[in-house]
C-alpha positions in Angstrom: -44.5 -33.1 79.1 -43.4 -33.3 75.4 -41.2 -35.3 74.4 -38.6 -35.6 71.1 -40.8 -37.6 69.3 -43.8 -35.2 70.0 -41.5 -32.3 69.0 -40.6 -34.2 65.7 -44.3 -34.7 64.4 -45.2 -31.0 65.7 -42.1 -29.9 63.4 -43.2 -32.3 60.4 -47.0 -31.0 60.5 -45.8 -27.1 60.8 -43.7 -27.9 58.0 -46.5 -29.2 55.9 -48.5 -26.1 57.0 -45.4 -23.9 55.7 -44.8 -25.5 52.5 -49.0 -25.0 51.7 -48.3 -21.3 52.3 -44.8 -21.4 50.0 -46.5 -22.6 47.2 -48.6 -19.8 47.5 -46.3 -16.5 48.0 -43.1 -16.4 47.2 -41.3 -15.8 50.6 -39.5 -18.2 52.4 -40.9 -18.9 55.9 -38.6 -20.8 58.5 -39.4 -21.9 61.8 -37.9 -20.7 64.7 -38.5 -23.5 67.9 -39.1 -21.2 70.9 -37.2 -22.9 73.7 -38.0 -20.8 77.0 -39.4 -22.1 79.4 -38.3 -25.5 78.4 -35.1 -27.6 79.2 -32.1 -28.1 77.7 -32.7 -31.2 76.0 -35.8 -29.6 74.1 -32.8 -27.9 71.9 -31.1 -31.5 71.3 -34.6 -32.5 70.5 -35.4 -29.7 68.3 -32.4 -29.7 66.2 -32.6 -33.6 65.7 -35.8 -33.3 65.0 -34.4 -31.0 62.0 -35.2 -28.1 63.5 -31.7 -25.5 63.0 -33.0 -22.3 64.8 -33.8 -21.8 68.3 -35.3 -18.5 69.9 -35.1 -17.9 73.5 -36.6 -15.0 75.3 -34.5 -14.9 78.6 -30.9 -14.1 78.6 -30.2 -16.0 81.8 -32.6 -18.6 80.8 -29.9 -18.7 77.6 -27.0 -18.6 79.3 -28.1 -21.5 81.4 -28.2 -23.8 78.2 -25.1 -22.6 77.4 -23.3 -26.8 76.8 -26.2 -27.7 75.2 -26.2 -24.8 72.4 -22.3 -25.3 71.8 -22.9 -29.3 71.7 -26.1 -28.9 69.0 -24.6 -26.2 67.2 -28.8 -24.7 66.4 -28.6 -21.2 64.7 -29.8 -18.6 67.8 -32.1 -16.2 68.1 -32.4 -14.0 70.6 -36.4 -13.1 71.0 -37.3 -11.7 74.3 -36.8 -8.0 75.4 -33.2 -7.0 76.3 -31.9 -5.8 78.6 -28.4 -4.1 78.4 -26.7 -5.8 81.2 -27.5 -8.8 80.0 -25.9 -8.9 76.8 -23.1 -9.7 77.8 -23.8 -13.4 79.5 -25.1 -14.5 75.7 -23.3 -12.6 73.1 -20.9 -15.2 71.8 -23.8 -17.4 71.8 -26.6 -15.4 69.7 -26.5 -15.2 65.7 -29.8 -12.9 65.7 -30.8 -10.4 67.8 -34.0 -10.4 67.1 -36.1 -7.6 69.7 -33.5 -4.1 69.7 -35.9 -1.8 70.1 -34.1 1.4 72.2 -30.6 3.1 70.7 -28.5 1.2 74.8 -29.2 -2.1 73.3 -28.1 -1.4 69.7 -24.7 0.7 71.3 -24.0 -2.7 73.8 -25.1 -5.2 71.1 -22.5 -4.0 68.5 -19.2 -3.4 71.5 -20.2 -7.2 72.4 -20.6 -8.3 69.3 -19.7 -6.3 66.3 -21.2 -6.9 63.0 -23.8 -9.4 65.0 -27.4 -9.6 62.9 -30.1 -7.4 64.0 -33.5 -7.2 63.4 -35.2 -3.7 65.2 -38.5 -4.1 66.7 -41.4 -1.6 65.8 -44.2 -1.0 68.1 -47.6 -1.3 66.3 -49.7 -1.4 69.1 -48.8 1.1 71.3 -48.8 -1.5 74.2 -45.9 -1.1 76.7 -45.8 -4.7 77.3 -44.8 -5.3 74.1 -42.2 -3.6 74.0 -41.0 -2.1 70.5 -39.2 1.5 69.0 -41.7 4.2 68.3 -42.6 3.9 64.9 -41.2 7.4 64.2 -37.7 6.4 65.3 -37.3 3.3 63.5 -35.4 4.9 60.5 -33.1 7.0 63.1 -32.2 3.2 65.3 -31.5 1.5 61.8 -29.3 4.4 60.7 -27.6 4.0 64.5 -27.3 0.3 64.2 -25.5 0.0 60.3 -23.2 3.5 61.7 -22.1 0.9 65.0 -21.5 -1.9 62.6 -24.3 -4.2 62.8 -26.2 -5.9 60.1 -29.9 -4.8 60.1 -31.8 -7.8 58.3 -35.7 -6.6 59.0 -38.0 -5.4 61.3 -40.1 -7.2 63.5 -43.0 -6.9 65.4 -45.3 -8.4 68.1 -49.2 -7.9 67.3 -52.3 -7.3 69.5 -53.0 -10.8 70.8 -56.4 -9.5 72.0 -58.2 -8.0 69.3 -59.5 -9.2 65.9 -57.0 -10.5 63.2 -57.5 -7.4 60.8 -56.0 -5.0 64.2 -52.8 -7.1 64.1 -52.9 -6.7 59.5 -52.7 -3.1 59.8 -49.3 -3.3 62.4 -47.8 -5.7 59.9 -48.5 -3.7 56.8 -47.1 -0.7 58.8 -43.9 -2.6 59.3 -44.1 -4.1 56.1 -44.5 -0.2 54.8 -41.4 0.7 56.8 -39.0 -2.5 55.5 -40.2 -1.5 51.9 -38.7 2.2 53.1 -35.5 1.4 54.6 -34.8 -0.9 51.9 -34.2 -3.9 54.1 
């Protein structure tokens, strides 16, 4: 089981690791502590730890951490595939949405919460497991999402977990291809 101070040195050598890779590119990276599958008090830890952004893949799962989140007060993000009936148990507790990836989610994300931040995923890998927006209908579900209100702040995308580290590259240029695009 890990613990808060096991969560604190994890955070403080991933931090090191980031700040190597700063000084190198001129992005900023932050670190989002993924928090399904664990309890509650992995957030408290987490954000006392330093940590200001959580990302949880399960609405319920979300919902059920509900006292926790409004007690820490960690910037949320919403990671997991959504499903439109369940939008409505998290939206006043999500600052990102982070997976939209089908025009149902993008109408129900923006009548739940208007002007919430969006980020549209693109599927790279043709993989219906991961879930994702064809890539030839990002442009149109960025275009639907900024007409409903929403704040469209980047793409994202999950890659090949199986194959060699140059298959998942070519996804991420793609999407990097499409942000340069879309002007996002």
């Amino acid at each position: 089981m890990t613990d808060g101070h096991d969560i604190a040195s994890q955070l403080a050598s991933i931090e090191r690791r980031i700040a190597e890779v700063e000084r190198r590119f001129t992005h900023d990276v932050h670190v989002v502590a993924v928090t399904k599958g664990f309890e509650a008090w992995a957030i408290e830890a987490a954000v006392a730890a330093g940590c200001s952004v959580i990302g949880e893949n399960y609405a319920q799962e979300l919902a059920g951490k509900r006292a926790v989140i409004e007690r820490s007060k960690p910037e949320v993000h919403f990671i997991g595939r959504l499903q439109t009936n369940k939008v409505r148990l998290v939206a006043d507790l999500v600052d990102v949405w982070a997976s939209i990836d089908r025009a149902s989610v993008v109408d129900e994300v923006a009548k739940r919460a208007p002007s919430a931040r969006v980020r549209i995923q693109v599927d790279t890998t043709g993989d219906p497991g991961k879930g994702g927006c064809p890539v030839v209908e990002v442009s149109s579900l960025v275009a639907r999402a900024r007409d409903r209100g929403l704040v469209v702040d980047g793409l994202m995308t999950v890659g090949p977990t199986d194959e060699p580290a140059e298959a998942a590259r070519v996804g991420f240029r793609q999407v990097r291809g499409l942000v340069e695009d879309l002007d996002l």
